[in-house]
N, C-alpha and C positions, 0 to 999 in steps of 0.2 A: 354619847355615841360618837364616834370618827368618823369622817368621810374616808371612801376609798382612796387607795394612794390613785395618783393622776398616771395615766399609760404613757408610753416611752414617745418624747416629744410634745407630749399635753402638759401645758403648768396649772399647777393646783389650784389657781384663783378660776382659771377654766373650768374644770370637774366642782368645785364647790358649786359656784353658778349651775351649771347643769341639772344637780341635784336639786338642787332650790326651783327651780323650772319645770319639775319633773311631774307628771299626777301622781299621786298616794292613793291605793283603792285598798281597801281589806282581803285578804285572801277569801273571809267568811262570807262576804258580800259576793265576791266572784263563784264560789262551787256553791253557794245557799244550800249548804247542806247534806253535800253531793261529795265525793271521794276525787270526782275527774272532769276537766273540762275539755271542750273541744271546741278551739279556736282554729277559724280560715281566716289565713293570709296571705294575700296574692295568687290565691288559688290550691295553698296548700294546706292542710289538715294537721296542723299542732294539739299534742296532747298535754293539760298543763295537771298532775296528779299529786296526789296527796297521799305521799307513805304512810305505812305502820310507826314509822318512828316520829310523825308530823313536819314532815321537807315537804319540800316542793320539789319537784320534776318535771321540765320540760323537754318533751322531745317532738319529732318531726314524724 
């Protein structure tokens, strides 16, 4: 697998690191079984959903 490329002014030994840093959770573990999750952040209501095609989708 590749790391993503690094954003314009970031060097790639930065975004490597990052990654490496980062927590790992299962998508399976987060909806247990469920099509849609509903995450607050900062006081606002994020929806994190599970297509018919098996993506993921976040919106606000």
């Amino acid at each position: 697998m590749t790391e993503p490329a690094a954003a314009p002014g970031e060097t790639a030994a930065i975004s490597a690191t990052a990654s490496q840093d980062a927590a790992r959770v299962q998508s399976t573990d987060l909806l247990r079984g469920n099509r849609e999750l509903l995450i607050q952040h900062h006081g606002d209501t994020y929806r994190l959903r599970l297509t018919s095609n098996d993506k993921l989708i976040l919106t606000k």
